[in-house]
C-alpha positions as CSV (number, residue, x, y, z in Angstrom):
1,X,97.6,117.6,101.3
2,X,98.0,119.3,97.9
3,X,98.7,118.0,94.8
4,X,102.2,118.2,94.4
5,X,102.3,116.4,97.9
6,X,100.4,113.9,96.7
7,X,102.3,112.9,93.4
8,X,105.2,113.6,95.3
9,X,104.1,110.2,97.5
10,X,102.4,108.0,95.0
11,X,106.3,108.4,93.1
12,X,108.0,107.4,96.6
13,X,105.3,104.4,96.5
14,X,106.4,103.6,92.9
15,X,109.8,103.6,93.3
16,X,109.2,101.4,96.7
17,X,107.3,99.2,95.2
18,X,109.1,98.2,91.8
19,X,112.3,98.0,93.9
20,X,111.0,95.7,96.4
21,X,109.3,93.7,93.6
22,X,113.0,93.6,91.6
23,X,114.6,92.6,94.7
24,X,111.6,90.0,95.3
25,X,111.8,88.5,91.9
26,X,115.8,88.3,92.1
27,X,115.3,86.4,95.5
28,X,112.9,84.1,95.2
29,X,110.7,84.1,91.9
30,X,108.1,81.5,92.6
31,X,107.6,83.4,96.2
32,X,107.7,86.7,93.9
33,X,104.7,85.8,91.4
34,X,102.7,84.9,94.7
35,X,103.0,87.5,96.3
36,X,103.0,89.8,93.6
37,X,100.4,88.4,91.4
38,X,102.0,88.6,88.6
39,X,103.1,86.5,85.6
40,X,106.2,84.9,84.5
41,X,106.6,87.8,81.5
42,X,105.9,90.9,83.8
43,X,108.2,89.2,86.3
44,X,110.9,88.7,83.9
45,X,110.3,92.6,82.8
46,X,110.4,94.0,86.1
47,X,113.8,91.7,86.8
48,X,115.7,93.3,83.4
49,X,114.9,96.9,84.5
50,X,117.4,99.4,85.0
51,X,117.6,101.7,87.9
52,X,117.1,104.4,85.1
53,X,113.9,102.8,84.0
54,X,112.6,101.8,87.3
55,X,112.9,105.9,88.3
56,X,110.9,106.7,85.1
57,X,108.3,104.4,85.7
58,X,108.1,105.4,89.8
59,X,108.0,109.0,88.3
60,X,104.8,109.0,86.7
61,X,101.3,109.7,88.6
62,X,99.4,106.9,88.5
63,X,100.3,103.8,91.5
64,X,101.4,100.8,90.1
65,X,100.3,98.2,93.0
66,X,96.5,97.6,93.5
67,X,94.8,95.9,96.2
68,X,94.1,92.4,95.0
69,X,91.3,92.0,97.7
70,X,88.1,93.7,96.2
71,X,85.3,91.8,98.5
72,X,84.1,92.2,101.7
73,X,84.9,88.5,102.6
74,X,88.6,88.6,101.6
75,X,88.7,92.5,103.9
76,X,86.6,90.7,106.9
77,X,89.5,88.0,107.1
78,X,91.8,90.3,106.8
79,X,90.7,92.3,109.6
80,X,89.0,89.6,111.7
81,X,86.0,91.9,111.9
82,X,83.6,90.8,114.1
83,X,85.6,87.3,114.8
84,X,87.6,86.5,118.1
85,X,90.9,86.9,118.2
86,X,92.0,83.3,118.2
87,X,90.6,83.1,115.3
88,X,92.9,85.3,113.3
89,X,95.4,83.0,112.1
90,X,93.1,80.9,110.5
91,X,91.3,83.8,109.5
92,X,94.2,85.3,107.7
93,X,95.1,82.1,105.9
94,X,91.7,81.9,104.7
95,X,92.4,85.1,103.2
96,X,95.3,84.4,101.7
97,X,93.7,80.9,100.4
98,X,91.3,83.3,98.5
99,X,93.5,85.9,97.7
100,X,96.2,83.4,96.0
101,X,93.4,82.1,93.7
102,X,92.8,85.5,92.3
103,X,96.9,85.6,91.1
104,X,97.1,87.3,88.3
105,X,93.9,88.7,88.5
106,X,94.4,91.6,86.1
């Protein structure tokens, strides 16, 4: 993959990503800072943005969404590495547990 490929897919994740975000935020906020880990105040930004903004920011070449899981506990859930298969529910919800008291990490 060359570069042009490249920025050419981090825009498409951009634009996917503040538009599902807008469309999460509109929806169901409360759901919409979970999930998103965000604030009220970038929630309320990313709600007021114009399709002509939102294409801006998609358009420039750094990805705006980040992995909110940076430990190997939080990825082993997440993957049930090394645990049964029954045990993935739980497994996940531990993970989310964890996860959901990082929100708003950044």
């Amino acid at each position: 993959m060359n570069t042009d490929q490249l920025l050419a897919e981090i825009r498409e994740a951009n634009l996917s990503y503040l538009m599902l975000a807008q469309n999460l935020i509109r929806t169901d906020r409360e759901q919409a800072l979970y999930r998103l880990g965000i604030n009220e105040e970038t929630a309320t930004l990313i709600a007021t943005l114009s399709p002509a903004q939102i294409m801006k920011i998609a358009g420039g070449n750094t990805l705006l969404c980040a992995f909110r899981m940076s430990d190997d506990l939080v990825w082993g859930l997440l993957t049930s590495h090394g645990k049964p298969a029954a045990a993935e529910s739980v497994n996940r919800l531990h993970a989310s547990i964890l996860m959901a008291g990082r929100h708003e990490h950044a």
